[in-house]
Each structure stands twice: as C-alpha cells, then as structure tokens.
N, C-alpha and C positions, 0 to 999 in steps of 0.2 A: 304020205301026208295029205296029198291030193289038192286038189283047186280049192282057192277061196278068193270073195271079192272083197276089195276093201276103201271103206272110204276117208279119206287123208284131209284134214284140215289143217293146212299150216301156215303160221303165223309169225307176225316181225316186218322183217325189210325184206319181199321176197319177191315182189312185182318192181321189172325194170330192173333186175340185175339177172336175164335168162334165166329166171327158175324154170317155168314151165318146161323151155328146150331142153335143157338140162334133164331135168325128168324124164321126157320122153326118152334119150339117148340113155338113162341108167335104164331104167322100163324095160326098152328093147334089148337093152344086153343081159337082163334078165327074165327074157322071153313073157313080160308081162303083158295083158293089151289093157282098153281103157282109155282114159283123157285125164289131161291136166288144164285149168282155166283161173282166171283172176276172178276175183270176187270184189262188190262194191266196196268192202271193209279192208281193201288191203291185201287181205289172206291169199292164197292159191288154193282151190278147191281141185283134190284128186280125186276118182273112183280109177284101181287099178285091182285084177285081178289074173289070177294065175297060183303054181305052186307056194303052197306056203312056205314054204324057209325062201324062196325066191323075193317072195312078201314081204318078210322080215327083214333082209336085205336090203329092200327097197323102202323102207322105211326108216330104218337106220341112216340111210343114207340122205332121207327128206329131212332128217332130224340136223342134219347140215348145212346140207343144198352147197350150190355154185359157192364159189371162193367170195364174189361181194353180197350176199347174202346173209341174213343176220334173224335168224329163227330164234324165236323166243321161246312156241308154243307146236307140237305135232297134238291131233288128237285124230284117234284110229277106231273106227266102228268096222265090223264086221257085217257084210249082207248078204241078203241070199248073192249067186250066181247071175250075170248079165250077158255071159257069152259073147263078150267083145272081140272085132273079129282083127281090130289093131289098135294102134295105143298113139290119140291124137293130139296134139296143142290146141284148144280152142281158143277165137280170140273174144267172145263174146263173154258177158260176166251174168250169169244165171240162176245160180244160189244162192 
C-alpha cells in the first residue's frame, strides 16, 4: 500500500480532554510519525503519516478520540510525504 501523509482536522469537544496525548500514544502503536496540536477554533489539527491501512486506523480511531471527548466533525486531506522522524504533541496553536 506504502506510506502516505495525512492531514486530520478534527472537531467538537476535543481540547482539554487529552486528545492530543491520546493521539500520539494510538499514532505510536501504529508506527505512525507526525504531530498533533490545538487550534484557535477549538479543533485539534493532525499531520500523521506512515502506512496506509495503518492511516486508516488511525483515523478511525480520531473519528472517536479519548472516552470525554465529543467529535462532531473528522476531515482528512491527503499530501505529499514529510518524512517525520516521530510523532509529537505540540502545545503551541498554528493553523
């Protein structure tokens, strides 16, 4: 299937209930790299990339998030490759 990068925008009640952490620890168990970060809207902005059904998975899984966590909205673009070399929590809000 091979590598691909993907950018995750997700929406709801998802800052201040460890989304981000959360991420990172599904992420890594699914050997994805990348970062996870809050956004001025609320949202959690992802770029995570790695195998695609690995991808898939981890998106699925964003489509949930943590147990108090309350998504309304996942939207998923695809981009080129970023060659991340781990998969970090930022705490800074930049998109």
């Amino acid at each position: 299937m091979g590598r691909k990068h993907y950018i995750i925008r997700v929406h709801g009640r998802v800052q201040g209930v460890f989304y981000r952490a959360s991420a990172r620890s599904h992420a890594l168990a699914l050997d994805l790299k990348g970062f996870a970060q809050n956004q001025h809207d609320g949202s959690v902005y992802i770029e995570a990339e790695g195998d695609e059904e690995n991808l898939k998975q981890f998106v699925e899984w964003c489509r949930r998030g943590p147990d108090r966590a309350e998504v309304t909205e996942v939207l998923v673009e695809e981009v080129p490759l970023n060659h991340f070399s781990s998969f970090e929590v930022n705490r800074g809000k930049y998109h």
